[in-house]
C-alpha positions, -999 to +999 in steps of 0.1 A: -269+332+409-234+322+428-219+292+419-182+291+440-157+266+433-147+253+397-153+218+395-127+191+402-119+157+408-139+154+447-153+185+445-200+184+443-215+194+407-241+219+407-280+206+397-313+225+393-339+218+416-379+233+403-398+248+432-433+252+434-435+290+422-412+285+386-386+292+407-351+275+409-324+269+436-292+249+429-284+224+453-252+202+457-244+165+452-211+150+459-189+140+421-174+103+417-139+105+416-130+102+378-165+118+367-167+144+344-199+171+353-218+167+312-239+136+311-222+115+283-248+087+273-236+060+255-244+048+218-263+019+214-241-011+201-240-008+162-247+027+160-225+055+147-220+092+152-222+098+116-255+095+100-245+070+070-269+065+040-255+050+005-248+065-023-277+064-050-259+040-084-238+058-107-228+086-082-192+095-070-185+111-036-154+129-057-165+155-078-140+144-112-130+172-134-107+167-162-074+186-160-067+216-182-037+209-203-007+224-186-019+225-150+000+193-140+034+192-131+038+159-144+026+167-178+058+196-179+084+168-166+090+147-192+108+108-190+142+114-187+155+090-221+174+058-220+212+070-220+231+062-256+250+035-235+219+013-224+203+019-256+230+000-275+233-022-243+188-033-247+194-034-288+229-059-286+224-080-259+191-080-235+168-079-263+190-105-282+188-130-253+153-127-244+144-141-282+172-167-276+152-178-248+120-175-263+130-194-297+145-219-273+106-226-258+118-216-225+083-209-206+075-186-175+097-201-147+079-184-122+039-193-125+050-233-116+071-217-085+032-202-073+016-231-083+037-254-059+036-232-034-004-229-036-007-193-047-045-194-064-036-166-085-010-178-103-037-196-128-031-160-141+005-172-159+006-175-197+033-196-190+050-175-224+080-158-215+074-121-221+104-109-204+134-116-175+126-110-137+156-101-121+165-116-087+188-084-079+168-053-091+191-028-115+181+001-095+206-022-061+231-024-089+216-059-100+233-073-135+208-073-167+228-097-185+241-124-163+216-155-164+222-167-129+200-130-117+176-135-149+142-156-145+121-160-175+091-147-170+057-135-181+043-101-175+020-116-149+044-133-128+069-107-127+038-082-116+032-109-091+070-105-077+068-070-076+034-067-056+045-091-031+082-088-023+081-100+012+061-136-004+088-136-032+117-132-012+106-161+007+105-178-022+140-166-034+127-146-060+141-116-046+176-113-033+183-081-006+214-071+006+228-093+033+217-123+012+246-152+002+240-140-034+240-104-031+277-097-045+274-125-067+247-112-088+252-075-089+265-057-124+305-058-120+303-096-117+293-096-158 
């Protein structure tokens, strides 16, 4: 069998052709430009390639294994501990202030702030304070002790903030650096 040219954009594609005998000839039909020589058929609208059937209850498509003791790296790195310094600085004055606040029945300042602004979660609040959100974080040199950076808040709230910082610096929970209060709120302002 001779076949002669490859195939290309113009060129004819090659078909099979019975004769009467079981014998075969190939014979020669002009290719649309753009056409590719395999017959692709398409898939029905709402089909897939994959064949997908669910998973019978209780079954995982991860097989879990517990891990040996030892194997993780984590595991052999422990935390690193709070320095001597912040220690004295949590025990002296940021734990101090928080039970100021808290024996002064200062609430969650931030659940009311979702509430206005129509967040449906925020029916999560206690609406105790359980801790201080801080506008500028300590890890972009935010202060921990200065009350202008500190909002009472509960553990909810402040989760809230953290999952959402594009929503909660719209809000002005969050300040980032270029903001009018960046400089103003950071650690050497105390």
């Amino acid at each position: 069998m001779k076949l002669g040219k490859p195939l290309g954009p113009g060129s004819s594609s090659l078909k099979q052709t019975p004769l009467k005998q079981g014998k075969t000839t190939l014979k020669k039909s002009p290719l649309k430009q753009g056409t590719s020589v395999l017959k692709k058929s398409p898939l029905k609208q709402g089909t897939s390639v994959l064949k997908k059937s669910p998973l019978k209850q209780g079954t995982s498509v991860l097989k879990k294994s517990p891990l040996k003791q030892g194997d993780s790296v984590l595991a052999q790195t422990p935390l690193k501990p709070r320095s001597v310094k912040c220690q004295t600085f949590m025990r002296e004055e940021r734990v101090p202030l928080i039970k100021q606040l808290i024996a002064a029945g200062v609430g969650c300042e931030i659940g009311p702030l979702l509430r206005h602004q129509g967040i449906e979660e925020s029916r999560l609040c206690s609406g105790h304070i359980q801790g201080l959100h801080e506008l500028r974080k300590r890890g972009s040199g935010g202060s921990l002790s200065n009350l202008d950076n500190l909002i009472p808040s509960c553990n909810w709230c402040n989760g809230w903030v953290e999952e959402n910082p594009d929503l909660a610096w719209m809000m002005q929970l969050v300040v980032r650096p270029g903001d009018p209060d960046w400089e103003r709120l950071g650690k050497r302002q105390d």
